[in-house]
C-alpha positions in Angstrom: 90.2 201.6 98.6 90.8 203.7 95.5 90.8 207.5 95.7 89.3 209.2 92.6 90.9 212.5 93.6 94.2 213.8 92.3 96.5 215.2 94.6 97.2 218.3 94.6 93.6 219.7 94.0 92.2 222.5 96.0 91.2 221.2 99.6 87.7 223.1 99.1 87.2 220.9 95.6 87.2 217.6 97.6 84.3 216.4 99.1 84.4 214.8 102.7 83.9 211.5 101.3 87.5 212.0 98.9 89.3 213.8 102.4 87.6 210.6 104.5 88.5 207.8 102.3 92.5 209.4 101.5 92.8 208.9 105.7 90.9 205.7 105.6 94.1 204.1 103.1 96.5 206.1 104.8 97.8 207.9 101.6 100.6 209.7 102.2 100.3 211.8 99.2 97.7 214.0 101.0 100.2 214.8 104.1 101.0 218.3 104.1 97.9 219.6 102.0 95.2 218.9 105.0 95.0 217.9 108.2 92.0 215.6 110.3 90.7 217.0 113.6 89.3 214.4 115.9 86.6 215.9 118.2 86.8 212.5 120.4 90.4 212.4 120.9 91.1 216.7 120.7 93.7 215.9 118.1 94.7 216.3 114.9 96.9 214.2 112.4 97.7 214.1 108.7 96.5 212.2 106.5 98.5 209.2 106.6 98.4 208.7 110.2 99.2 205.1 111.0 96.2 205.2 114.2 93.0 203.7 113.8 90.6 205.8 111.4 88.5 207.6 113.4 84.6 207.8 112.8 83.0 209.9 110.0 81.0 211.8 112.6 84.0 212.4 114.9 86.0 213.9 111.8 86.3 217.7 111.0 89.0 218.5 107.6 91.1 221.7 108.2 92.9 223.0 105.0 95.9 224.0 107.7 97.0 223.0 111.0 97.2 226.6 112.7 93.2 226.5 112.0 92.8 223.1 113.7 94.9 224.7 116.8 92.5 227.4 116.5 89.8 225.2 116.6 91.2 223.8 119.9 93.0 220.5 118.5 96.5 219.8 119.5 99.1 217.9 117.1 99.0 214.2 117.5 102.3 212.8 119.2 102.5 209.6 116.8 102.4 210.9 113.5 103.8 214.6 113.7 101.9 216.6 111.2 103.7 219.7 111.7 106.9 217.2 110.4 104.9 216.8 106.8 105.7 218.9 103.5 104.6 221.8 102.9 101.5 222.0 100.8 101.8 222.6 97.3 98.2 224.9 97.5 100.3 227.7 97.7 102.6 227.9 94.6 99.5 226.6 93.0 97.4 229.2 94.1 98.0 232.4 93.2 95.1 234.3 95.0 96.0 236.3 98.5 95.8 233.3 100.3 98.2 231.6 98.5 100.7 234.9 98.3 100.3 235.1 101.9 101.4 231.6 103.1 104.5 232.3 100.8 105.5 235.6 103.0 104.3 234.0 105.9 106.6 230.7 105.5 109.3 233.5 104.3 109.0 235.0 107.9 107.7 238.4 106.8 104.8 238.5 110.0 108.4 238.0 112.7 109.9 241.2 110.6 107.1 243.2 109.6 104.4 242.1 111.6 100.8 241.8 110.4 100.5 245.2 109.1 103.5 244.4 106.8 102.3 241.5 105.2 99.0 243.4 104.5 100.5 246.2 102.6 102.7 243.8 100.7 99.2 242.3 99.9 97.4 245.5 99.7 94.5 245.1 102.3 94.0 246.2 105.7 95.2 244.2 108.7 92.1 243.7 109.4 90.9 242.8 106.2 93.5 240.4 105.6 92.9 238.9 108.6 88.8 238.3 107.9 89.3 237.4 104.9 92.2 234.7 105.7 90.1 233.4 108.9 86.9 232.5 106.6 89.0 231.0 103.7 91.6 228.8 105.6 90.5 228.7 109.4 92.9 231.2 110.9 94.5 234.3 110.4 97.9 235.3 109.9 99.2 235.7 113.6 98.1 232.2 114.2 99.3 230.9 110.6 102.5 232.5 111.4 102.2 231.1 115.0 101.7 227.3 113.4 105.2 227.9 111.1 107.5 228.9 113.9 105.7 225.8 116.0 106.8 223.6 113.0 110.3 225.2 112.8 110.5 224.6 116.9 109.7 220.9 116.4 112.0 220.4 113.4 115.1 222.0 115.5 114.1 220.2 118.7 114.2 216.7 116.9 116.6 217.5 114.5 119.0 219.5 116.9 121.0 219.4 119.6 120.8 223.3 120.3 120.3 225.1 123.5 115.9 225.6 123.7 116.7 229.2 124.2 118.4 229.3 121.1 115.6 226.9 119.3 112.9 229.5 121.0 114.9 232.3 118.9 115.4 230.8 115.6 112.3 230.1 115.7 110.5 233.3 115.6 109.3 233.4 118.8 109.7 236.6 120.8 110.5 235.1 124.0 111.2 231.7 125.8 108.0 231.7 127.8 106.1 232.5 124.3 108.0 229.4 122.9 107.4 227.2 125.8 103.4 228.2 126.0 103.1 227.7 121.7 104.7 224.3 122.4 103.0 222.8 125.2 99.7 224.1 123.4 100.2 222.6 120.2 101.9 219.5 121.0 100.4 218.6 124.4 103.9 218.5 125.9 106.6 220.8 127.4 109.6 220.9 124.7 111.9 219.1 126.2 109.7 216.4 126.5 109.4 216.6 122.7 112.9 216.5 122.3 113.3 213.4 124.3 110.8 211.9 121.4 113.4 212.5 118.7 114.3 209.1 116.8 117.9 210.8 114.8 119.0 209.3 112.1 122.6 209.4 113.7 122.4 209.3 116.6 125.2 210.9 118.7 125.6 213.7 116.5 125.4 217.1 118.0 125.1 220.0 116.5 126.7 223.4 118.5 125.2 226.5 120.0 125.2 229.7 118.6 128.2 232.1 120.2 127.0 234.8 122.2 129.2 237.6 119.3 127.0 236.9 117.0 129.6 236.1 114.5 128.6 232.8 112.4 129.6 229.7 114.6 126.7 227.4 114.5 126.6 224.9 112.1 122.8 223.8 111.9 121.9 220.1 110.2 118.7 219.1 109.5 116.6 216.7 107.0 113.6 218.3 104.6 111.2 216.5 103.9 110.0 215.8 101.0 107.0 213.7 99.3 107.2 211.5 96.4 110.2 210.9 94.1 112.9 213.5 93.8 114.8 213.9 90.4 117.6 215.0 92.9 120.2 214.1 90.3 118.7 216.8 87.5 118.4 218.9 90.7 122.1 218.2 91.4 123.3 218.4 88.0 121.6 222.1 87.1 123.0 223.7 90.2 126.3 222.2 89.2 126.6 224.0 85.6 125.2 227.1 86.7 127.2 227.4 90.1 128.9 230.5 90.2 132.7 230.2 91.7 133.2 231.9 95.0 129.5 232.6 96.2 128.4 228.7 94.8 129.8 225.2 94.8 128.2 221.9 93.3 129.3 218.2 92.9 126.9 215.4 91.5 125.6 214.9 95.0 125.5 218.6 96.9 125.3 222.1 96.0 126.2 224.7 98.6 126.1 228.5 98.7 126.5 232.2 100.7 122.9 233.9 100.6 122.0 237.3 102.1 119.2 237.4 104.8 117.4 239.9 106.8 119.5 239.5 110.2 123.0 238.7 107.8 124.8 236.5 106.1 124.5 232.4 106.0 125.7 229.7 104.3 124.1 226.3 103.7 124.2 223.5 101.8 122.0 220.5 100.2 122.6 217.1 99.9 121.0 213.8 100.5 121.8 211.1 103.1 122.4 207.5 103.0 118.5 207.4 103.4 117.9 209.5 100.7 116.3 212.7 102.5 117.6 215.8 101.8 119.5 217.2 104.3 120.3 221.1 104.7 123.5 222.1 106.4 123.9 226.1 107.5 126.0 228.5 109.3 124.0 231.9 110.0 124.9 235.0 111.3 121.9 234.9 113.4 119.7 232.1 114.4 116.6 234.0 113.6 117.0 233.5 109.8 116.5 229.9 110.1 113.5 229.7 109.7 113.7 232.0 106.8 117.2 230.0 104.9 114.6 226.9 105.4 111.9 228.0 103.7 114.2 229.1 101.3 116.3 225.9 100.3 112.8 224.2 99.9 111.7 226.5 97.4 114.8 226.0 95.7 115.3 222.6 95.3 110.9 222.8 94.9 110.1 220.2 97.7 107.2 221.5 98.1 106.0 220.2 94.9 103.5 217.2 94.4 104.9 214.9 92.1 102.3 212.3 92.1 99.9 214.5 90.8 102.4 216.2 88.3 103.2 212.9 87.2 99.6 211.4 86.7 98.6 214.2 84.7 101.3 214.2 82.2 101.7 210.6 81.5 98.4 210.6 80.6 99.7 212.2 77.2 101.6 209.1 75.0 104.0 211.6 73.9 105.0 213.0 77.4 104.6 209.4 78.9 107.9 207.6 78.0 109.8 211.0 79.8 107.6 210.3 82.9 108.5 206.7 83.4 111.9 207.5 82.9 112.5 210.8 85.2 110.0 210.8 87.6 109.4 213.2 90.4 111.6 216.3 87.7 111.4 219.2 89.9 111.6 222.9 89.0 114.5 225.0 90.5 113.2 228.0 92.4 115.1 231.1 93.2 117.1 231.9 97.0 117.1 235.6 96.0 114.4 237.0 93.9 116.6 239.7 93.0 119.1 237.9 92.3 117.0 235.9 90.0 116.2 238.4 87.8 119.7 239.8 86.7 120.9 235.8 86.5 118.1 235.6 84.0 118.9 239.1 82.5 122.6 238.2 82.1 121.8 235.3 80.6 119.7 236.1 77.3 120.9 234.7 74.6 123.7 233.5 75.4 125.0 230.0 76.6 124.9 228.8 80.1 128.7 229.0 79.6 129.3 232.4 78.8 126.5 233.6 81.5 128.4 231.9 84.3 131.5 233.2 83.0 130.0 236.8 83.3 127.9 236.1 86.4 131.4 234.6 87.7 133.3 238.2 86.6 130.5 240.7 88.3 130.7 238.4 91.7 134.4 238.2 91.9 134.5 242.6 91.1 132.0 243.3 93.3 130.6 240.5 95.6 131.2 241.0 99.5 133.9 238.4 100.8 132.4 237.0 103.9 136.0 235.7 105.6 134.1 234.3 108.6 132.5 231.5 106.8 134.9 230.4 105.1 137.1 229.8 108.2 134.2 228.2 110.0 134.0 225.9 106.5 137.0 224.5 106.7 136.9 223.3 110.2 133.8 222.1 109.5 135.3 220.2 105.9 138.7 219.5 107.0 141.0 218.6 103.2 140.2 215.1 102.0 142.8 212.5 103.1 143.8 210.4 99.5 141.1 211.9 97.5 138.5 210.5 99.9 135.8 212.6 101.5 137.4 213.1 105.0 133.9 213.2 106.3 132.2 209.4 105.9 128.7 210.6 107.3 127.8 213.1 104.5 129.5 211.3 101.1 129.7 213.9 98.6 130.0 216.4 100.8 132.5 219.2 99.4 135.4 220.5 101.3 135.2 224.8 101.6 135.8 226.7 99.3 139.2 229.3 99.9 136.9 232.6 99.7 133.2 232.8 100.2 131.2 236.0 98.3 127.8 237.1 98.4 126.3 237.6 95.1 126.4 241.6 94.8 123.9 243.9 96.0 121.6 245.5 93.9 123.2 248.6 94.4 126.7 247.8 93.8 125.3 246.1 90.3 123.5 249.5 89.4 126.5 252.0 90.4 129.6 249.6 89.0 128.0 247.1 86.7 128.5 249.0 83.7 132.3 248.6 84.5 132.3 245.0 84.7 129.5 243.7 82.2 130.6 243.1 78.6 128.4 243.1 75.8 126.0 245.5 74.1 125.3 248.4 76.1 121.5 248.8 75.7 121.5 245.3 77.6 124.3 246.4 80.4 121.9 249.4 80.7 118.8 247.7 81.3 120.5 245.3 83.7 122.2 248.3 85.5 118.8 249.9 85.2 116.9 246.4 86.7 119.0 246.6 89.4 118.8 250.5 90.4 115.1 249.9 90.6 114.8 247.0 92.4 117.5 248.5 94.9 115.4 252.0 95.2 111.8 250.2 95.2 110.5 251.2 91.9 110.4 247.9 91.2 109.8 245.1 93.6 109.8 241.1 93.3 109.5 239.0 96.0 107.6 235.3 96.3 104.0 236.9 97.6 103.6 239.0 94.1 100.4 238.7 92.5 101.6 237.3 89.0 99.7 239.4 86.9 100.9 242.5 88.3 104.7 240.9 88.3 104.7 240.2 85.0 103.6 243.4 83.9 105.8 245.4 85.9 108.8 243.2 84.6 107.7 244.1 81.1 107.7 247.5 81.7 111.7 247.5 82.3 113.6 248.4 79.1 115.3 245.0 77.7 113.0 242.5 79.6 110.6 240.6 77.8 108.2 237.7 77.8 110.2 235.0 78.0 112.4 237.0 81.2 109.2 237.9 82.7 107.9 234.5 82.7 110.7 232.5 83.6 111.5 234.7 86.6 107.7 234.2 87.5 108.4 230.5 87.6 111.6 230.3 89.4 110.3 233.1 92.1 106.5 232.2 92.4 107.3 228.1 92.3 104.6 229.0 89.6 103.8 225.7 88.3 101.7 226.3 85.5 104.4 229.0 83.4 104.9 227.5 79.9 107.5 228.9 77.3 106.6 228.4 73.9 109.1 231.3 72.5 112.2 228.9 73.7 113.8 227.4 71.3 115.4 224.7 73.3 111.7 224.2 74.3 110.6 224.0 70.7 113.5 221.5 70.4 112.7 218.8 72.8 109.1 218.9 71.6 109.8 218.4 68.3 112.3 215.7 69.6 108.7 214.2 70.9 106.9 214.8 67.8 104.7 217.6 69.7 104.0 220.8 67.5 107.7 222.9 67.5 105.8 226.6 65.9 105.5 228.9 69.2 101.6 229.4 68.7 100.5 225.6 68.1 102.8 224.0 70.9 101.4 226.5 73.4 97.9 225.2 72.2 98.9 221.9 72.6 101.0 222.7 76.1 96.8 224.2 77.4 96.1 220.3 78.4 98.7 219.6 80.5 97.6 222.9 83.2 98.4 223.4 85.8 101.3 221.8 85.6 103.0 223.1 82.5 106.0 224.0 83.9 106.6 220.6 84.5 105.9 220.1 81.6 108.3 222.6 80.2 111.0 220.7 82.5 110.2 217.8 80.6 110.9 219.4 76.8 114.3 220.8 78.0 115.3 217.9 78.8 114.4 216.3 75.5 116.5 218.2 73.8 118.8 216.0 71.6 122.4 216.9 73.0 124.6 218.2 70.0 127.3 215.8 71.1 127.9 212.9 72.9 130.0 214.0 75.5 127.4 217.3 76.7 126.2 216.0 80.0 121.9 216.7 79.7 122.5 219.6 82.4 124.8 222.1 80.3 122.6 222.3 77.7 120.2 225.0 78.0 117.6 227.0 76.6 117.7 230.4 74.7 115.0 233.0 74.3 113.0 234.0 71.2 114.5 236.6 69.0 111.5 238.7 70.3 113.6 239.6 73.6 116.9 240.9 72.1 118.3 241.8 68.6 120.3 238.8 68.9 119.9 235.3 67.3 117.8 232.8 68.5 119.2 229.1 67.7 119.1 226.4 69.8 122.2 226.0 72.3 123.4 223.1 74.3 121.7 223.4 77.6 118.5 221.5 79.5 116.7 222.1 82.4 115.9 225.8 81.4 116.8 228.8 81.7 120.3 230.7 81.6 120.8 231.1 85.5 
């Protein structure tokens, strides 16, 4: 049976009969972006369920799980839809809704509490939650309730650890609290649900976390993901942009320190002989698990629908050839918002060379050397034997680096930066400047902003324009529908496809392909023709238009967009 809907549309734009027939084929495109409550059976599944379709009159559609449990359902046991991807609503929405699942999946409710995530929103608890109840079935304690469930399942299955320390890095406040939330949602105690686990190696065990503190845990798990995965672009932009010291890439993983609420972590991406992702991380503290997950995804954008972003751009004869021959092309998202911004910041108008050289000079000078890590690293990556990866499980898997660095603080870039940077000083100064006022709170970016107000708070910083403004939006939102007609490397790859290269007409033209267009502008940077034969499509990127700085704007060697 042939569904007319396109995935990725808003759950509320779909009739039943669209919802009903997408369960009735089993199309696993829609898993992740609804869920089927069964008032006969008291369960609920996703989409692609493999049990017998239940009748039309027995079938309620949620738009998320936390408001079938709210509704009373419990998770099915056969098709795990807490274990589906995340939906792709919520980079494509933009509305408070959409802003709060992003804060919610980054764990603000476990640090801040509800009254957190409403001022970051700027509503009333109370407020928030009405308004969150009537337009997706539950409010944020139980939203939040239904992502630390999910992160419980994923480490009991995945894991090996202790279910004290799977309670904790979940979110959950206590081990009766976890043991409740468990039994509630999936109709079993958890170690009942661990004993369900089907590993795809089995034997391996993962450790428990030390009672210091100090990072000692090394956590493995797979992410899923749906559709294809250009993993090699993914791979091979991480890889010239990696910054030595606090970054590491090969063609097949890309591994890096990141700063979270509760400390340091490292992790690492790569994909299995199955070809799942799988994340690999040491943490300080288990309770940032949850958080580094939600993070990696949005980084490597596996959130993303690529089904739909595919269908809707091959539908143009000019963009279908690039379809058919990189399908599933994701769009890198940020760790670290801040961070973001003065990667981007560094990086106008200059190649993706010279950025990471600079980028590469500020971390070394001022970066914080986390030694535990990188003794932890090499136990876990003993030296290759023979130039062969000692560890046959995970091929491509890199050996640790000698010294692991954070990327600097915002504060250390605002008070030393100026002694490090090179270049002309109005753009050290308004780098130095970015950073003082994200470190102070003037200015703040994180992936719940309303857009509007982001963007216009990023032009309102001396030396940032359009073009940074925008890209950061697409890299921290997981915007999807950010287009940059004043980049020239854009400009090149479309008139590489014949499209319209003047700013004004390729933005016109770029209007049919929403909400996708930053797929789209994916697409163009990788069109661009390399300037020689031996420049691997990853280092050549895009510059912005001579609107953002003084200097010129020509074309450089570099795809996949963007300078960081």
């Amino acid at each position: 049976m042939s569904l007319t809907m396109t995935p990725g549309a808003h759950l509320g734009a779909m009739s039943f009969d669209e919802r009903y027939r997408a369960i009735d084929s089993r199309d696993a495109r829609f898993d992740g972006q609804f869920v089927t409550a069964v008032r006969s059976t008291g369960i609920y599944c996703r989409p692609s369920c493999p049990a017998r379709t239940p009748k039309p009159s027995n079938v309620t559609f949620y738009p998320t799980s936390a408001a079938a449990h709210e509704a009373g359902y419990r998770a099915c046991k056969r098709c795990l839809p807490e274990a589906a991807p995340g939906s792709p609503q919520w980079n494509l929405r933009g509305d408070t809704a959409g802003r709060a699942m992003r804060l919610i999946a980054d764990g603000v409710v476990e640090r801040e509490g509800v009254p957190g995530l409403a001022r970051r929103l700027g509503y009333s608890p109370r407020h928030l939650t009405r308004l969150l109840t009537a337009e997706l079935g539950a409010g944020p304690l139980a939203l939040s309730r239904a992502h630390r469930a999910q992160t419980a399942r994923m480490l009991l299955v995945g894991t090996d650890l202790p279910a004290a320390d799977v309670a904790f890095s979940s979110g959950f406040a206590s081990v009766r609290q976890f043991n409740d939330t468990i039994r509630e949602v999936f109709g079993m105690p958890p170690l009942e649900l661990r004993a369900r686990r089907r590993l795809s190696r089995p034997g391996e065990r993962q450790g428990a976390a030390p009672a210091s503190g100090a990072p000692g845990v090394m956590i493995d798990l797979a992410l899923p993901h749906r559709g294809a995965l250009d993993a090699a672009g993914l791979f091979a932009w991480m890889a010239a942009r990696a910054v030595p010291g606090t970054e590491a890439a090969t063609a097949s993983t890309f591994a890096r320190t990141l700063r979270l609420p509760h400390g340091p972590a490292w992790f690492e991406l790569r994909l299995d002989d199955l070809g799942r992702v799988r994340l690999r991380a040491a943490l300080t503290n288990l309770a940032d698990l949850s958080t580094l997950v939600t993070r990696a995804r949005r980084l490597f954008d596996l959130d993303a629908d690529p089904v739909a972003v595919d269908d809707a751009l091959a539908r143009h004869p000019q963009l279908a050839p690039l379809v058919e021959a990189l399908p599933g092309i994701r769009v890198p998202g940020a760790a670290d918002p801040h961070e973001m911004l003065i990667r981007a910041m560094v990086g106008q108008q200059i190649t993706v060379v010279a950025a990471r050289t600079a980028l590469t000079a500020l971390t070394a000078a001022l970066g914080e050397e986390v030694p535990a890590f990188a003794g932890m690293l090499s136990r876990a990556h003993p030296p290759a034997r023979g130039g062969a990866e000692a560890d046959s499980t995970d091929a491509g898997s890199m050996g640790a680096p000698a010294s692991v660095r954070l990327f600097p603080t915002m504060s250390a870039i605002a008070e030393h930066g100026g002694e490090v940077l090179r270049g002309p000083a109005a753009r050290i100064r308004a780098i130095t400047g970015a950073a003082a006022a994200l470190a102070d709170g003037t200015l703040t970016l994180t992936p719940g902003d309303d857009a509007v107000e982001q963007r216009a708070a990023l032009l309102a910083m001396p030396g940032i324009g359009p073009w940074t403004a925008d890209y950061v939006r697409m890299r921290v939102l997981a915007d999807p529908d950010v287009f940059l007609p004043g980049d020239v490397a854009v400009r090149a790859g479309a008139a590489a496809l014949g499209l319209p290269a003047e700013p004004r007409a390729l933005d016109d033209w770029a209007a049919r392909t929403a909400p996708w267009r930053s797929y789209l502008t994916a697409h163009l940077w990788n069109a661009v023709p390399p300037r020689a034969p031996a420049r691997a499509r990853a280092e050549r990127a895009p510059r912005e238009a001579r609107s953002e700085s003084s200097a010129p704007s020509t074309p450089s060697a570099s795809i996949t967009g963007g300078m960081s």
